[in-house]
MIDOSE-1310 file (N, C-alpha, C; in nm, 2 decimals, decimal comma, always signed):
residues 174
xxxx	+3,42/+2,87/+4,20/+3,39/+2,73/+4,23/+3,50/+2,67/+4,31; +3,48/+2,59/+4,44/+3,57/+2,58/+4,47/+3,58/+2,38/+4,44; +3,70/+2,39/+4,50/+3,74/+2,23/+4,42/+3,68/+2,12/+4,56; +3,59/+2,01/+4,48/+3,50/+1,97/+4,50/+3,39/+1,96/+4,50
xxxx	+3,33/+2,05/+4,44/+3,15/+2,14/+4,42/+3,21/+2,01/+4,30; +3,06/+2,01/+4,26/+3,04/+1,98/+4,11/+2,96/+2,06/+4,06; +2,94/+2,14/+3,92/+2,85/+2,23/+3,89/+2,81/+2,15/+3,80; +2,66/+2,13/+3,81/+2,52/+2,04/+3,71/+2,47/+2,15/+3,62
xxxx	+2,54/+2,15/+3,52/+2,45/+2,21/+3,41/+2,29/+2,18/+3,38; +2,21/+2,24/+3,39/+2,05/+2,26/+3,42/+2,01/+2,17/+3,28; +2,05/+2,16/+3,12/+1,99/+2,18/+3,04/+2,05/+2,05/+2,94; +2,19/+2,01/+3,03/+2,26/+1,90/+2,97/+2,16/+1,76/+2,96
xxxx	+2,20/+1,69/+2,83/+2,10/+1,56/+2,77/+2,20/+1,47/+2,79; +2,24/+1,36/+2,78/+2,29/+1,27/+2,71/+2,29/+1,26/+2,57; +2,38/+1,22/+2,49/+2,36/+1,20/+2,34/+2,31/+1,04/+2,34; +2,18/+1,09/+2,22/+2,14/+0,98/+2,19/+2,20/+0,87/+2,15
xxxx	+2,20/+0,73/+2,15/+2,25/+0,58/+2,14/+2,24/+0,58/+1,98; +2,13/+0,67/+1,87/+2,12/+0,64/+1,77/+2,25/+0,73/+1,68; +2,39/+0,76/+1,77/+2,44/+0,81/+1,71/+2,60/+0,70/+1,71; +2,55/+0,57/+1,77/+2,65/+0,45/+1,72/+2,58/+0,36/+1,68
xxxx	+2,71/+0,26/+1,59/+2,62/+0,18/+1,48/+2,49/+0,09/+1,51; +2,43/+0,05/+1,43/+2,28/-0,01/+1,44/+2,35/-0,17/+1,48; +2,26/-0,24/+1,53/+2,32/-0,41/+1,54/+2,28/-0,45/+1,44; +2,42/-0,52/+1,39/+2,37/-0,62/+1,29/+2,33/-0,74/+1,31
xxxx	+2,21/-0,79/+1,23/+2,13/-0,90/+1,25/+2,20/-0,98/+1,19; +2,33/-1,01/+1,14/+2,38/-1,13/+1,12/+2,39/-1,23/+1,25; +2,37/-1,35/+1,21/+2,38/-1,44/+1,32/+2,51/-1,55/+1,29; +2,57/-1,51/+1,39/+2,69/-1,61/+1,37/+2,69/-1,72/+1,52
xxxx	+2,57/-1,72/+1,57/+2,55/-1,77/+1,67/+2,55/-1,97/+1,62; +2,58/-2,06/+1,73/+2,62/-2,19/+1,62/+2,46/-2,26/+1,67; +2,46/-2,36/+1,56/+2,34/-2,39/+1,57/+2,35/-2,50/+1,61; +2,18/-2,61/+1,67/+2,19/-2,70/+1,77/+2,32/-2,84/+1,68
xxxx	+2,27/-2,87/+1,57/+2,40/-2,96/+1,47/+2,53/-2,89/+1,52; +2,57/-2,76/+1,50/+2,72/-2,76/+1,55/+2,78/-2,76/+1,68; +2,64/-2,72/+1,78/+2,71/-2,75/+1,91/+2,70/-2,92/+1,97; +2,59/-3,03/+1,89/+2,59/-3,13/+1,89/+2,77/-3,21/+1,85
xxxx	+2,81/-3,13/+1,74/+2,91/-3,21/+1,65/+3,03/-3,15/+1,77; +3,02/-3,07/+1,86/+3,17/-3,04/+1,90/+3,13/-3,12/+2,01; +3,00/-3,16/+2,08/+3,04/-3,26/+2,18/+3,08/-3,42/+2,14; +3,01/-3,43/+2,03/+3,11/-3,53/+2,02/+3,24/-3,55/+1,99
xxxx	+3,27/-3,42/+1,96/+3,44/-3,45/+1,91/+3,51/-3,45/+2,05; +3,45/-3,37/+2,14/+3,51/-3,33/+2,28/+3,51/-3,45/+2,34; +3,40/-3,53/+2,36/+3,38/-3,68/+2,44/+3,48/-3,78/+2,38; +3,49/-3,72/+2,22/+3,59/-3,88/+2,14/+3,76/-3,84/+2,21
xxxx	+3,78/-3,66/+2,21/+3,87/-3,67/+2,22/+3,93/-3,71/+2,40; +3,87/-3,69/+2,47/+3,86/-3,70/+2,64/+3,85/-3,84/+2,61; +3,79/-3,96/+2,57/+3,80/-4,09/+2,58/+3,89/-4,13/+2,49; +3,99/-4,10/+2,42/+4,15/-4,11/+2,38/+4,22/-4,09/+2,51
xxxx	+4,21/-4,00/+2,54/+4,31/-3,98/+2,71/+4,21/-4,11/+2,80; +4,16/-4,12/+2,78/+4,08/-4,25/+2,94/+4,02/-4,18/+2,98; +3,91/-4,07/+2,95/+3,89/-3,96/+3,04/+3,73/-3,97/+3,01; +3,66/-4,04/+3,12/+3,51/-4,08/+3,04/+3,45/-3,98/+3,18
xxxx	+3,32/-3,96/+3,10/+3,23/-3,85/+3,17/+3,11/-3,81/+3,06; +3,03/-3,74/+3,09/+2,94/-3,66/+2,98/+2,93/-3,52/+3,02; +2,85/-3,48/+2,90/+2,89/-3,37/+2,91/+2,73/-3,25/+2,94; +2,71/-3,21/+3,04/+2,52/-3,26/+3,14/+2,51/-3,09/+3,00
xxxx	+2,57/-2,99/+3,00/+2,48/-2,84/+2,97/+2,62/-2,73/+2,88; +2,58/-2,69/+2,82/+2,65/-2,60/+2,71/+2,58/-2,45/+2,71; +2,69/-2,36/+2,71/+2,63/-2,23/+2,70/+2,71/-2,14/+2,60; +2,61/-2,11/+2,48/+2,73/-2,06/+2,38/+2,71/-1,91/+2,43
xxxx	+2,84/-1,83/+2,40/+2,85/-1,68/+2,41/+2,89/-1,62/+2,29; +2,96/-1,52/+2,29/+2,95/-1,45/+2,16/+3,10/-1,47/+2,11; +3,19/-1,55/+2,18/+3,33/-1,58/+2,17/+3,37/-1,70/+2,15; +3,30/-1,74/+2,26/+3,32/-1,92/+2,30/+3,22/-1,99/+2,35
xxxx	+3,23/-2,11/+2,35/+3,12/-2,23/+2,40/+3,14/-2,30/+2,47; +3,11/-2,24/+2,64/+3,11/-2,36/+2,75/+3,06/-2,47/+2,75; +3,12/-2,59/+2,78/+3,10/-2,74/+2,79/+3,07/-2,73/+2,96; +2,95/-2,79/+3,04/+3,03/-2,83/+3,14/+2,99/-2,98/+3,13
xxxx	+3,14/-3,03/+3,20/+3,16/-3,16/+3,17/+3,19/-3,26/+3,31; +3,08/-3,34/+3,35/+3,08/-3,37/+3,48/+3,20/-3,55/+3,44; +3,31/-3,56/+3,51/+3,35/-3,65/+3,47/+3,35/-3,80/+3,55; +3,39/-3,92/+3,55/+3,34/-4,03/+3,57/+3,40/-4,02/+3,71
xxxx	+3,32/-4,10/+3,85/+3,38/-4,06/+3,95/+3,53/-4,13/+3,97; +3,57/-4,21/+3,89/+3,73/-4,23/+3,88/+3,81/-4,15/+3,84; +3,80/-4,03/+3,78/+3,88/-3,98/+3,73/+3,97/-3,82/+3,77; +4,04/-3,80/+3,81/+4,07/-3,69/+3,85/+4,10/-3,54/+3,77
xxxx	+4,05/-3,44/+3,85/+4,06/-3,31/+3,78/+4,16/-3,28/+3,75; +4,26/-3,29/+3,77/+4,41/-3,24/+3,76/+4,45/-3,32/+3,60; +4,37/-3,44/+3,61/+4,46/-3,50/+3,46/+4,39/-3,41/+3,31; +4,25/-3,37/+3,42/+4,16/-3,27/+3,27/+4,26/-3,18/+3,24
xxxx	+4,29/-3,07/+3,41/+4,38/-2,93/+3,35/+4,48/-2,99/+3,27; +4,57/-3,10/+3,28/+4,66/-3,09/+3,21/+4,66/-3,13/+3,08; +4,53/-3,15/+3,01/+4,47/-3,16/+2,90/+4,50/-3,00/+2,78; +4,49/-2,93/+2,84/+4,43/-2,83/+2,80/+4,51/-2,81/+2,61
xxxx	+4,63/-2,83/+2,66/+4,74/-2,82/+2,53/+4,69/-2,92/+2,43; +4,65/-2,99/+2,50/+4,67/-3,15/+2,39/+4,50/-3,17/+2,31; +4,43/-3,14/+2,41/+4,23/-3,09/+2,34/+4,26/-3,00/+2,27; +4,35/-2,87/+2,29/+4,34/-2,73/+2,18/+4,42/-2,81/+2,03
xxxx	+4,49/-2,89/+2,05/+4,55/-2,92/+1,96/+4,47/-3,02/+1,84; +4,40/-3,13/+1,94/+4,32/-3,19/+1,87/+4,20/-3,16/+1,82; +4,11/-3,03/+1,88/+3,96/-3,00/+1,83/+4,00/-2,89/+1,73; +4,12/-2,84/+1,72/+4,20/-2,77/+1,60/+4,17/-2,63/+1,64
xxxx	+4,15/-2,63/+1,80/+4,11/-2,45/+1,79/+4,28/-2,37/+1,83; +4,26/-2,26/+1,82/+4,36/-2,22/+1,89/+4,41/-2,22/+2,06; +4,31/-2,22/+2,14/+4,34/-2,24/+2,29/+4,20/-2,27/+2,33; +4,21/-2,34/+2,46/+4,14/-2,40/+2,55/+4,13/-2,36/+2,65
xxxx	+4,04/-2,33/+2,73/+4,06/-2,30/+2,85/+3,95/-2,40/+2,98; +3,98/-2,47/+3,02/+3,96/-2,57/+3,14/+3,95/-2,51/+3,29; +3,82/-2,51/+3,36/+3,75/-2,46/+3,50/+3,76/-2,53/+3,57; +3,80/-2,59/+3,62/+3,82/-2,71/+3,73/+3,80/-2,66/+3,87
xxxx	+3,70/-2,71/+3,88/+3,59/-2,76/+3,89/+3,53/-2,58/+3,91; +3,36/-2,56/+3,82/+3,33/-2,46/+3,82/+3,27/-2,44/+3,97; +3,32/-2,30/+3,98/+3,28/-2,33/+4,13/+3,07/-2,34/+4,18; +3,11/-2,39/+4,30/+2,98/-2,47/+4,33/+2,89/-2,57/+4,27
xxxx	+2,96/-2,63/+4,16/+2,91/-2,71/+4,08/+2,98/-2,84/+4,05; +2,96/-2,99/+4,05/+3,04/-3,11/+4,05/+3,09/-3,10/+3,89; +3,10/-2,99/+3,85/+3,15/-3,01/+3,69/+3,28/-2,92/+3,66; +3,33/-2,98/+3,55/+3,42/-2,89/+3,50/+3,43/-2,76/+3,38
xxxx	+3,42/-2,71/+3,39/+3,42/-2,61/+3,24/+3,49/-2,64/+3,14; +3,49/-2,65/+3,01/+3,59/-2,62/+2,92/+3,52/-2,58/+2,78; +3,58/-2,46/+2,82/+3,56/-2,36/+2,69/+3,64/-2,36/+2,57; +3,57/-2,36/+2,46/+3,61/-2,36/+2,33/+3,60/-2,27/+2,22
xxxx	+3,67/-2,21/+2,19/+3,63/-2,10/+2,08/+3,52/-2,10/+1,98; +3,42/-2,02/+1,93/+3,38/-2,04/+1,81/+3,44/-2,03/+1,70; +3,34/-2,10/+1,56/+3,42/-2,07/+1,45/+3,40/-1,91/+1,40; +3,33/-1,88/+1,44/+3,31/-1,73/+1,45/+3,23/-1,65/+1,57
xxxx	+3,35/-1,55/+1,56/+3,31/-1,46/+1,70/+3,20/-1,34/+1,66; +3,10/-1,35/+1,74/+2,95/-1,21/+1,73/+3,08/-1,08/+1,75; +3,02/-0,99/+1,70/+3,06/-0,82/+1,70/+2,98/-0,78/+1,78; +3,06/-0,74/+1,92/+2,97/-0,72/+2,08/+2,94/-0,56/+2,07
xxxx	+2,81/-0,51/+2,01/+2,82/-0,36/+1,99/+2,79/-0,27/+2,10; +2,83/-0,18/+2,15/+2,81/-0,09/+2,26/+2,67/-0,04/+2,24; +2,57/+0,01/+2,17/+2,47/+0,06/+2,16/+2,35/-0,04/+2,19; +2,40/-0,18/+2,22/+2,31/-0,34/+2,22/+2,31/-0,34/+2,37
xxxx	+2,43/-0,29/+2,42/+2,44/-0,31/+2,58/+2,41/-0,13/+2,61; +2,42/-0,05/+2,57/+2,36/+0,05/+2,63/+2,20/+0,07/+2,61; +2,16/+0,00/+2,53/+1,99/-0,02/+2,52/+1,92/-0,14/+2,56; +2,03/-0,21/+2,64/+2,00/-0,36/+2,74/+1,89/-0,30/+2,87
xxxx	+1,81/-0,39/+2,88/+1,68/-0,34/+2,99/+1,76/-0,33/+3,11; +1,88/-0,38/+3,12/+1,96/-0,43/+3,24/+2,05/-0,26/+3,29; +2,10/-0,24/+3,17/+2,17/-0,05/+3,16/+2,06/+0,04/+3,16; +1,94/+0,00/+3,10/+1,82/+0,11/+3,16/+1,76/+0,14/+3,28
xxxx	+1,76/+0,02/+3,34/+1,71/+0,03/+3,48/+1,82/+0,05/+3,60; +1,90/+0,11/+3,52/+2,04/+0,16/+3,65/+1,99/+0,28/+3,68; +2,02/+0,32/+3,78/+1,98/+0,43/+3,85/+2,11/+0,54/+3,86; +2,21/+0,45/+3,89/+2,34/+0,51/+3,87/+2,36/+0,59/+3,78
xxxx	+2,43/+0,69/+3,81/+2,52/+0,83/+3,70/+2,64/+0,76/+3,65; +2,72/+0,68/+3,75/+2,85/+0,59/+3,66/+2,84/+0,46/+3,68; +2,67/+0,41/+3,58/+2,69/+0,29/+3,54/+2,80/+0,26/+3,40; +2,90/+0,16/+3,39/+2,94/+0,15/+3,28/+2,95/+0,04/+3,23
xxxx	+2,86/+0,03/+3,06/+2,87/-0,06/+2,98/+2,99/-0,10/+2,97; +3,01/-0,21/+3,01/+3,19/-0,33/+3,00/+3,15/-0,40/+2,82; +3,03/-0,48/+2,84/+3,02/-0,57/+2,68/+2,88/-0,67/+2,70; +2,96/-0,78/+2,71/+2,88/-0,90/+2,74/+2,93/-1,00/+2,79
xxxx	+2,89/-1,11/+2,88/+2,93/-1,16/+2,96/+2,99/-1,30/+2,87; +2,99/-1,44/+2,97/+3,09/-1,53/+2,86/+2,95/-1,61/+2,80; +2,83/-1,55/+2,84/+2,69/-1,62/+2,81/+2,59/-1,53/+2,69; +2,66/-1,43/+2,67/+2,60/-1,33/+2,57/+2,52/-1,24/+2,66
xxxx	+2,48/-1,25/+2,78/+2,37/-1,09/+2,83/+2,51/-1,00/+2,85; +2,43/-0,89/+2,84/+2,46/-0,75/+2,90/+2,56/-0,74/+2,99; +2,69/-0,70/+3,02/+2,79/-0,69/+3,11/+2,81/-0,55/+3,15; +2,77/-0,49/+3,30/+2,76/-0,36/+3,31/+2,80/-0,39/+3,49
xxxx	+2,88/-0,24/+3,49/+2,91/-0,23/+3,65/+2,89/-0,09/+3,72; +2,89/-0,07/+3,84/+2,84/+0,03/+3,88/+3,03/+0,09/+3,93; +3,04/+0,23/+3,87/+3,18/+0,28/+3,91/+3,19/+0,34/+4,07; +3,06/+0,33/+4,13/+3,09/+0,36/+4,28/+3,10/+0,24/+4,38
xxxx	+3,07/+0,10/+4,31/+3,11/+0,00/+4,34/+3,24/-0,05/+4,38; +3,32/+0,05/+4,25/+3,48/-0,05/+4,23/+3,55/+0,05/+4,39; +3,70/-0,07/+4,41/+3,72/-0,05/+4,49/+3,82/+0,04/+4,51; +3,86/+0,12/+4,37/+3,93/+0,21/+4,35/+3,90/+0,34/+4,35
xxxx	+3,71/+0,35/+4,40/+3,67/+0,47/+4,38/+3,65/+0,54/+4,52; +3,64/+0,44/+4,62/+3,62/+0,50/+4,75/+3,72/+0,42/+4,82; +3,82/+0,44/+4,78/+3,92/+0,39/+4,88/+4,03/+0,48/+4,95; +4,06/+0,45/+5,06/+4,17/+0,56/+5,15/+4,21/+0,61/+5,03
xxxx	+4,36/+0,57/+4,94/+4,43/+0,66/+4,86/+4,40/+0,75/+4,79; +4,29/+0,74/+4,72/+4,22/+0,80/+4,64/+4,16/+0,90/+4,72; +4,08/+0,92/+4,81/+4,03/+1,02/+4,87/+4,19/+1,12/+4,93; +4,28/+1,05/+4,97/+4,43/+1,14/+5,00/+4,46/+1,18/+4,87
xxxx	+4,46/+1,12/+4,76/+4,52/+1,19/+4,65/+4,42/+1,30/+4,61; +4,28/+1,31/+4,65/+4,19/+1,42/+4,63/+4,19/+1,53/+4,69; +4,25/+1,51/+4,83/+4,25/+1,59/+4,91/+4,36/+1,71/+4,89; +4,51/+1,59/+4,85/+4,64/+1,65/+4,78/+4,60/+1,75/+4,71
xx	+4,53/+1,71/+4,59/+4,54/+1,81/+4,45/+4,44/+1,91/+4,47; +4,32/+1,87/+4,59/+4,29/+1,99/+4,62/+4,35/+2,11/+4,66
């Protein structure tokens, strides 16, 4: 065989998905009362700073809960980012993370942790309709995105797979 053939075993399967854990149906996902109760803590705490706006659409994921928060047109983005220490401090989470401004959109992000994080199972995103309908040989399951679907990439995409060095360093060890 010389180096660079690939030899395709005729008879090779994949191992079945039913040989990692089953998903558990617990739901730790927050319900409409608790993502109600953190915008208002969010709005009470942003109108302590002078920082008035609402807050238009919320997208919880399996980690954390995007706010986007369109703010009043007085008010500047720069005074939100520098928020970030002083909101983590007061909504009692451990960190904050602030999008200023999400791109293409007149809003700002700010994400907040849940009180409990989902258990993102590999066998939920390899049996996603989204990893079944790849066609690819190196699709690879990543997790889930910051919205809960499916997070998957194609390995002949990235830019480390077909790039000059890499094809010189192939050529070397050839």
């Amino acid at each position: 065989m010389d180096y660079g053939e690939v030899e395709k075993p005729n008879n090779y399967e994949l191992p079945t998905t039913q040989l990692l854990n089953a998903v558990c149906l617990k739901d730790t996902s927050l319900d409409e009362n608790e993502i109600d109760q953190k915008i208002q803590d969010l709005l009470s705490k942003l109108r302590t700073f002078k920082i008035d706006g609402d807050i238009i659409r919320t997208y919880s994921g399996p980690i954390v809960t995007t706010f986007e928060f369109r703010p009043a047109p007085n008010v500047k983005v720069s005074r939100i980012l520098g928020l970030s220490d002083d909101l983590a401090m007061t909504l009692c989470a451990e960190s904050i993370r602030i999008q200023a401004p999400i791109k293409g959109k007149d809003v700002v992000g700010i994400e907040i942790p849940n009180s409990q994080s989902q258990i993102i199972y590999l066998r939920e995103v390899l049996e996603s309709e989204l990893f079944q309908k790849s066609s690819s040989p190196l699709t690879l399951a990543l997790g889930k995105d910051i919205v809960g679907n499916p997070f998957i990439t194609d390995l002949k995409n990235s830019p480390t797979y077909s790039s000059p060095a890499r094809q010189e360093a192939v050529r070397a060890w050839a």
